[in-house]
C-alpha positions as CSV (number, residue, x, y, z in Angstrom):
1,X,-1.7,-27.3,-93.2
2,X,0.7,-27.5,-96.2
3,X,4.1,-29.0,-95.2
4,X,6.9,-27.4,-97.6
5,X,10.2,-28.1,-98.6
6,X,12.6,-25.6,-100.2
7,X,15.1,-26.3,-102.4
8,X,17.6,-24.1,-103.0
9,X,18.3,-21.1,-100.2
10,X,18.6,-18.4,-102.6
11,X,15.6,-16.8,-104.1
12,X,14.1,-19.4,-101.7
13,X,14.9,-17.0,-98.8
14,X,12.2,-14.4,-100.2
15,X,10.0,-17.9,-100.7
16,X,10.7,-18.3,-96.9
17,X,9.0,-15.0,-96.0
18,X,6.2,-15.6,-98.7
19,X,5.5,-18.9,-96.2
20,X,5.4,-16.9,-93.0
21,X,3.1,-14.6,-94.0
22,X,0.6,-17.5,-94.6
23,X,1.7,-19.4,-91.4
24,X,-1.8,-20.8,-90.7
25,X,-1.6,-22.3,-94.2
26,X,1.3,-23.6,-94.8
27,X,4.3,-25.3,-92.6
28,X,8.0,-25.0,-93.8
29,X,9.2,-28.0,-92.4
30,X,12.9,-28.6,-94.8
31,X,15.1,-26.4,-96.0
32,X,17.7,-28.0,-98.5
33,X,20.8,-26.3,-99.3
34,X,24.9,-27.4,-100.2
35,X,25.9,-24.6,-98.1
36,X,24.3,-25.3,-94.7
37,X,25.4,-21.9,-93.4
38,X,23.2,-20.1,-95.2
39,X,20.3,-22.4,-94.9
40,X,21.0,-21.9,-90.8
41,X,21.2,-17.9,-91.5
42,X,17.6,-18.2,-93.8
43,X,15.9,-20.1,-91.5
44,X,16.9,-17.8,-88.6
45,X,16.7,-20.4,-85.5
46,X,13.4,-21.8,-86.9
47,X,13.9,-24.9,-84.7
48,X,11.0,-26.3,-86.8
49,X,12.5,-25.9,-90.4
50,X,15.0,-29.2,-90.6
51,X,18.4,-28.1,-92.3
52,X,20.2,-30.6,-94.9
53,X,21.9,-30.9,-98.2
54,X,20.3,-34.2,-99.4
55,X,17.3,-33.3,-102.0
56,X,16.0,-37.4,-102.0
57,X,15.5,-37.4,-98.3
58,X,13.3,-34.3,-98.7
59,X,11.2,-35.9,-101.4
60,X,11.1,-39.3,-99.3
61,X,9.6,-37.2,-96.6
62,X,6.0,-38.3,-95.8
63,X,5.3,-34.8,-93.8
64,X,6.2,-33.0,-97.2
65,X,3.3,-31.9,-99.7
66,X,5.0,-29.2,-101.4
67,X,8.5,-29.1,-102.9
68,X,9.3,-25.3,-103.5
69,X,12.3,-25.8,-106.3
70,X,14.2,-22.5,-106.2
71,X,17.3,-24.6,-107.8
72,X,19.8,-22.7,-111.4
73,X,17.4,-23.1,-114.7
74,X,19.6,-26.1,-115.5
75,X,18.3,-28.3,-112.5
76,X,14.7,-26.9,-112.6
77,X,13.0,-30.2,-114.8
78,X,14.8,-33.0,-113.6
79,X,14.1,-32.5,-109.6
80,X,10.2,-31.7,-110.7
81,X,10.0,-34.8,-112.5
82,X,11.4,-36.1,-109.6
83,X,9.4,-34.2,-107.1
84,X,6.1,-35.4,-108.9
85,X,7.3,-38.9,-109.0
86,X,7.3,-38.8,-105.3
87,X,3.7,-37.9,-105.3
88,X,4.7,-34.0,-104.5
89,X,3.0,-30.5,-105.9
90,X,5.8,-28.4,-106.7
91,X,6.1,-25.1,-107.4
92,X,9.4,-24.4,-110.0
93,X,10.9,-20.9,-110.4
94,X,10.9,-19.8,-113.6
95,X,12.3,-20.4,-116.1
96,X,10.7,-23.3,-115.9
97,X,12.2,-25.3,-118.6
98,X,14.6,-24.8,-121.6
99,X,12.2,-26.1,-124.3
100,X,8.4,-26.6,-125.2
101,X,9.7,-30.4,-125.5
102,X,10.5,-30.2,-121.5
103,X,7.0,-27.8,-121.1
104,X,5.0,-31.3,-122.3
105,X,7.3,-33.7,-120.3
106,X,6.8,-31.8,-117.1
107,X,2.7,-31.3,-118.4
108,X,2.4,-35.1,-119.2
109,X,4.3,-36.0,-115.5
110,X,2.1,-34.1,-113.8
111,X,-1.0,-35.2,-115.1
112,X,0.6,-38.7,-114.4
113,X,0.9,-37.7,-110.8
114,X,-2.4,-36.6,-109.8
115,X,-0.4,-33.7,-108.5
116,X,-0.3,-29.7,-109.1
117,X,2.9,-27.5,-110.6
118,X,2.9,-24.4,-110.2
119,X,5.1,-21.8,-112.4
120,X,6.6,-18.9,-109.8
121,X,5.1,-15.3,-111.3
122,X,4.5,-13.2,-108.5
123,X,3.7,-10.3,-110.0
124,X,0.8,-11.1,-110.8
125,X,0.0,-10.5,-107.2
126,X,-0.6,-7.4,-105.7
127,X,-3.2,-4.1,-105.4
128,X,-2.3,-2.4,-109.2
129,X,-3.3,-6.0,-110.8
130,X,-6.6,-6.5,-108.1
131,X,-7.5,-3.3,-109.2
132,X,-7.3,-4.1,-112.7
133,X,-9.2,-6.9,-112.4
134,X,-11.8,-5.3,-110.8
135,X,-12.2,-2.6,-113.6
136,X,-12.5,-5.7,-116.2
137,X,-15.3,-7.8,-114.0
138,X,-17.0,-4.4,-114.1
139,X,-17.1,-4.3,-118.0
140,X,-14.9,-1.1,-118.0
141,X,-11.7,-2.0,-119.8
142,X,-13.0,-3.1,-123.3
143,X,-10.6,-5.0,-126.1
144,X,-6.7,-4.7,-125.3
145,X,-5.3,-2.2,-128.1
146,X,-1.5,-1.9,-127.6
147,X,0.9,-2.1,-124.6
148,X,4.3,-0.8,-124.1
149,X,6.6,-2.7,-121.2
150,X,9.9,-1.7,-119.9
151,X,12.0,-3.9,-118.5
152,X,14.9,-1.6,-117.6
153,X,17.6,-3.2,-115.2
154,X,21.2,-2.7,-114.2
155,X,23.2,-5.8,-114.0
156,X,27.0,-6.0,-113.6
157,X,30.1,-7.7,-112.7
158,X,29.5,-8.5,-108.9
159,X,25.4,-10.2,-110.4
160,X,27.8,-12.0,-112.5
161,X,30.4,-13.6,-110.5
162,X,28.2,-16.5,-110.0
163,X,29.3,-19.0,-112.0
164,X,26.2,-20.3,-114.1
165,X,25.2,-16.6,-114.8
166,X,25.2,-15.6,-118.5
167,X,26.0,-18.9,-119.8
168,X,24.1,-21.0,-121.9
169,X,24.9,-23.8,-120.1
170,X,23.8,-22.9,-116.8
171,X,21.4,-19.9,-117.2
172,X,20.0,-20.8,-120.8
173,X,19.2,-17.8,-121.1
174,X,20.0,-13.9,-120.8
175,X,17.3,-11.1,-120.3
176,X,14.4,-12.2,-122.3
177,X,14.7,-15.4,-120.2
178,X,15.5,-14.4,-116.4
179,X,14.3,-10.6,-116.5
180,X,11.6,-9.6,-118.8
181,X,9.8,-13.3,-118.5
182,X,7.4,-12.0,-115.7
183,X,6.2,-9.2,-117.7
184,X,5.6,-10.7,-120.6
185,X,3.6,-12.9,-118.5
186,X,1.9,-10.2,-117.0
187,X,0.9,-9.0,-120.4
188,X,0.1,-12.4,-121.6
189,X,-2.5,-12.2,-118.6
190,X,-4.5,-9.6,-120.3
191,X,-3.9,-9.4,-123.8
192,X,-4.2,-13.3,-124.3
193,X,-2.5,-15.6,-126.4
194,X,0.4,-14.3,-129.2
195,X,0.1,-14.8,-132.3
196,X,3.7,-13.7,-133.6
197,X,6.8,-12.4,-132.6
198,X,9.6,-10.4,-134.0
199,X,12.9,-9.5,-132.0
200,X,16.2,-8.4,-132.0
201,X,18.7,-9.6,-128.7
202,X,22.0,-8.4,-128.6
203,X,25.0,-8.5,-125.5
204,X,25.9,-5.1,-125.5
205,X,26.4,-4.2,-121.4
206,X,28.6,-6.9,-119.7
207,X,31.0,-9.7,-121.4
208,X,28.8,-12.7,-120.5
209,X,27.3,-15.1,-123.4
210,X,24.1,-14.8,-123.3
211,X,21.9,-11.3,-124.4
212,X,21.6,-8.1,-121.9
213,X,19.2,-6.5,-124.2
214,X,16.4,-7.1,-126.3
215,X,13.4,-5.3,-128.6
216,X,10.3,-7.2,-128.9
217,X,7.1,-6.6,-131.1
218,X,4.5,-9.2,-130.2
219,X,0.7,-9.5,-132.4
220,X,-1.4,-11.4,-130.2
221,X,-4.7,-13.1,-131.6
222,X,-6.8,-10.1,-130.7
223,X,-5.1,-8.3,-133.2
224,X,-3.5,-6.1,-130.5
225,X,-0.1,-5.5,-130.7
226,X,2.9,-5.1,-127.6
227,X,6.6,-3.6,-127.3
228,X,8.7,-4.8,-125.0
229,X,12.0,-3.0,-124.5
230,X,14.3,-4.6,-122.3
231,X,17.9,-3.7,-121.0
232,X,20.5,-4.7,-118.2
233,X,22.5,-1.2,-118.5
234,X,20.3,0.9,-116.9
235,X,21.0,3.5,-114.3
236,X,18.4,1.6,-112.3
237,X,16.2,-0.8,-111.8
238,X,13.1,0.0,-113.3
239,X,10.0,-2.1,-114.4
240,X,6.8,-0.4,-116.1
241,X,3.8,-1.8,-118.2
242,X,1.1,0.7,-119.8
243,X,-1.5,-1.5,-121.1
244,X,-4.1,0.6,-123.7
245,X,-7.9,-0.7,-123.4
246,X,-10.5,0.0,-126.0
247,X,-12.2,2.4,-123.0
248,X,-9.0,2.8,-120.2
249,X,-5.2,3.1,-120.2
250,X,-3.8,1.0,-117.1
251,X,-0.2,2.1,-115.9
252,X,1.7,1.0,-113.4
253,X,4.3,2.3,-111.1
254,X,8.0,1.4,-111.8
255,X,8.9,-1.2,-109.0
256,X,11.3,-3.5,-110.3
257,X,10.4,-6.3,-108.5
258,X,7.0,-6.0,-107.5
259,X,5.0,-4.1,-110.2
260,X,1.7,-4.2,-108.8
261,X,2.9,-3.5,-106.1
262,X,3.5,0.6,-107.3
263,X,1.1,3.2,-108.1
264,X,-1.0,2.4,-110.7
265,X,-3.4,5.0,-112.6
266,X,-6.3,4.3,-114.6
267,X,-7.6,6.5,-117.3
268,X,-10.8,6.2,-119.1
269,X,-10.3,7.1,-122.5
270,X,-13.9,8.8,-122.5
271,X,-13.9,11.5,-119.5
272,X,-17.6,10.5,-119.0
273,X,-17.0,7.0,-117.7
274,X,-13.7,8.2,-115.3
275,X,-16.3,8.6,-112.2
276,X,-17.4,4.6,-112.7
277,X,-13.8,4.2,-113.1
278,X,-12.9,5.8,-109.5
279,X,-16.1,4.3,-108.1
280,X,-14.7,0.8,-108.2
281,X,-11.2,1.5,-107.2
282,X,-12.2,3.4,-104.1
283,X,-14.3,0.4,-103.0
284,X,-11.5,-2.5,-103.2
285,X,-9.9,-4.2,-100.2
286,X,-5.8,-4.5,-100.6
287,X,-4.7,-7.6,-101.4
288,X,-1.7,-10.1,-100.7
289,X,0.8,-9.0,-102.9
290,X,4.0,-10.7,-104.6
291,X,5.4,-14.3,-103.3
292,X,2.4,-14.0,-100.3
293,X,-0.3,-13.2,-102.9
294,X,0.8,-15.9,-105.0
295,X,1.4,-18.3,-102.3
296,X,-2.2,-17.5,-101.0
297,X,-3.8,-19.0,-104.4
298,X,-1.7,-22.0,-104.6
299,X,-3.0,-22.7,-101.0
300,X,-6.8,-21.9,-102.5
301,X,-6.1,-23.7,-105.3
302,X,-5.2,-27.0,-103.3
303,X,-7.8,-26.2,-100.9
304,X,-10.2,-26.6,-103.8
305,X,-11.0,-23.4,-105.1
306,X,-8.7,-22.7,-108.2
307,X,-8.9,-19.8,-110.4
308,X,-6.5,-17.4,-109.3
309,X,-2.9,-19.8,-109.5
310,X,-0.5,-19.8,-111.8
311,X,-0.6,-23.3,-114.2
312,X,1.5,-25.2,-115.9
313,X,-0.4,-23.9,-119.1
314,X,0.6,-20.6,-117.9
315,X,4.6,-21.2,-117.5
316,X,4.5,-23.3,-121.0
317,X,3.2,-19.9,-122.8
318,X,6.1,-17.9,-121.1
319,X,8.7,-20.5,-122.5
320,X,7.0,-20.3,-125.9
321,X,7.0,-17.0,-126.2
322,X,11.0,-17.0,-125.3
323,X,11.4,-19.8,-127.9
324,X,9.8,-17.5,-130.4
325,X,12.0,-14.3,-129.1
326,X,15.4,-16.1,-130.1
327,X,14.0,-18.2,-132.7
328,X,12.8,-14.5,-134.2
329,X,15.9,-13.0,-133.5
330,X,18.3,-15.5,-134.8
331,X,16.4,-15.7,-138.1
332,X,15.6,-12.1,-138.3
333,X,12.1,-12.9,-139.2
334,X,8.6,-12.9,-137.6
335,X,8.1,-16.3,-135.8
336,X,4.4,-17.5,-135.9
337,X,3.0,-18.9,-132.9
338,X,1.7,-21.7,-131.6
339,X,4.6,-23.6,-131.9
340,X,4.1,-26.8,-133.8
341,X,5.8,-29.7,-132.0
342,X,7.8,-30.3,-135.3
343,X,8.9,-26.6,-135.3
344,X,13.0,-26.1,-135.8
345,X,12.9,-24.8,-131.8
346,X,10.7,-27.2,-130.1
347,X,13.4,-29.2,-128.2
348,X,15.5,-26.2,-127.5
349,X,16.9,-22.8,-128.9
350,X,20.6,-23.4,-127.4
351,X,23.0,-22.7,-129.7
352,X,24.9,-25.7,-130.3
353,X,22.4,-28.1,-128.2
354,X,19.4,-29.1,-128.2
355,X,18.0,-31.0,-125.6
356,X,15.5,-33.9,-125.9
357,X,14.1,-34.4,-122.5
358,X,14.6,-33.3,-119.2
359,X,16.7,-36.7,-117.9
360,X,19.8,-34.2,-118.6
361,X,21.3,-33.3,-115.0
362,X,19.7,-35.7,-112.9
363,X,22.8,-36.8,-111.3
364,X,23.4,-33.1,-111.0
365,X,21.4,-32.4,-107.5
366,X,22.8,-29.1,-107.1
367,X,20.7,-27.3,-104.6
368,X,22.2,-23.8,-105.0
């Protein structure tokens, strides 16, 4: 049994239900919050989650294994440093840092610690991405040609009224950070590492400081090539992927929140080999989808069987890929990657501060 602690009662109230679908795995035993109220309403009479405010008593806790950090982007490295100090795994919502300089701190703490951090992308999880990989351990899919992603939101005044929300400061980030980061991890997942990146942001939907939309045109080393279009003015919210195999087209349905979650079709490019296609997808058992799925590998992955968990090399690759969006956008030019360590954006692609390490905001322990 893993005990938990969450920090932070916002997105950590869908963590909550992630938790309780694994109850023979895992044991939410603190829930930390500044507003107590609604850590009470979360934990809905749990008598055996403890409520408090106090993020160091939770991390001197001996019954804790996990910290669950569900904390604004600006805490997000200083309370996993401190969480892996304490000799704790943690799992960090993304983003998960503001710079590849933070990426290595975190990388080089955990390695320090003997413990695990894992990135949150749950959408990863769920019976359109089983299926998917299915289809590739059967040698159907072939080389990834080109992909087309949608990232097609609607985000106004009332997402906005909280306070840290399209700043710099306390979001660091707009859309390309908080919105289209878990498909382009997603794609990442298949198509493999990028090799460049070209992009335009702009804030054309709400009067906030960071950008509402973006169009992105990645090259990965494959040779394969992506567009990601991505907007918080939609009439909805919509999230798609179509992801073109040398031998099959994958699609998926347009949840916004759970992608693999919706119907996903899968065309063979040659007619011929559509049966073998439909063979192996009639066959497969559903999985755990979203925060359950993705809870269900971390507890694997501790258990001692890794494969299928989200890694830290896995989060640094979605913040150097954002580093390479506004580094790419701001200099209107393509942005080859990997990222150097020396490269103009390493520590940080706020405009007008760059950040050296994560010790900025420790003295900040805001848990909301």
């Amino acid at each position: 049994m893993i005990g938990v602690a969450i920090i932070g009662a916002g997105i950590g109230r869908e963590h909550l239900a992630g938790y309780r679908a694994l109850a023979a795995r895992f044991a939410v035993r603190r829930l930390v919050d500044l507003d107590i109220g609604r850590a009470v309403e979360i934990a809905g009479g749990d008598s055996d989650i403890r409520i408090g405010a106090d993020i160091a008593e939770a991390l001197a806790d001996p019954a804790i294994d996990l910290v669950d950090i569900c904390l604004p982007p600006h805490l997000h490295v200083p309370i996993a440093l401190q969480a892996l100090q304490a000799g704790k795994h943690v799992i960090l919502e993304k983003p998960i840092a503001p710079s590849l300089a933070d990426c290595d701190l975190l990388a080089a703490a955990e390695a320090a610690s003997g413990r695990r951090l894992f990135p949150v992308f749950q959408y990863r999880y769920g019976p359109g991405t089983a299926a998917l990989d299915a289809l590739i351990a059967e040698g159907l899919v072939g080389k990834p040609q080109v992909a087309a992603l949608e990232t097609h939101w609607n985000r106004g005044a009332s997402y906005y009224a909280v306070p840290w929300r399209g700043t710099w400061a306390g979001e660091r980030g707009g859309a390309v950070l908080g919105h289209a980061i878990h498909n382009h991890d997603l794609l990442c997942r298949y198509f493999g590492a990028p090799a460049g990146v070209s992009a335009q942001v702009a804030t054309r939907i709400n009067p906030i400081e960071t950008e509402d939309c973006a169009a992105i045109l990645i090259r990965f080393e494959t040779g394969a090539l992506a567009t990601s279009s991505v907007t918080l003015g939609a009439a909805g919210d919509k999230t798609r992927l179509r992801l073109v195999f040398e031998h099959l087209t994958a699609t998926s349905g347009d949840l916004p929140y759970a992608p693999a979650d919706g119907a996903w079709s899968f065309t063979a490019r040659d007619p011929a080999d559509q049966p073998s296609v439909d063979a192996v997808l009639a066959g497969l058992p559903k999985p755990r989808s979203g925060f359950a799925g993705y809870l269900e590998a971390i507890a694997d992955a501790l258990d001692g069987a890794p494969g299928r968990e989200v890694t830290l090399t896995c989060g640094r690759r979605s913040i150097e890929l954002v580093t390479a969006v506004y580094a790419a956008a701001r200099d209107a030019r393509e942005v080859a990657l990997p990222l150097p360590p020396d490269a103009e954006f390493y520590h940080g692609w706020l405009p007008g501060e760059m950040p050296e390490t994560g010790a900025a905001g420790l003295a900040e322990n805001d848990p909301r």
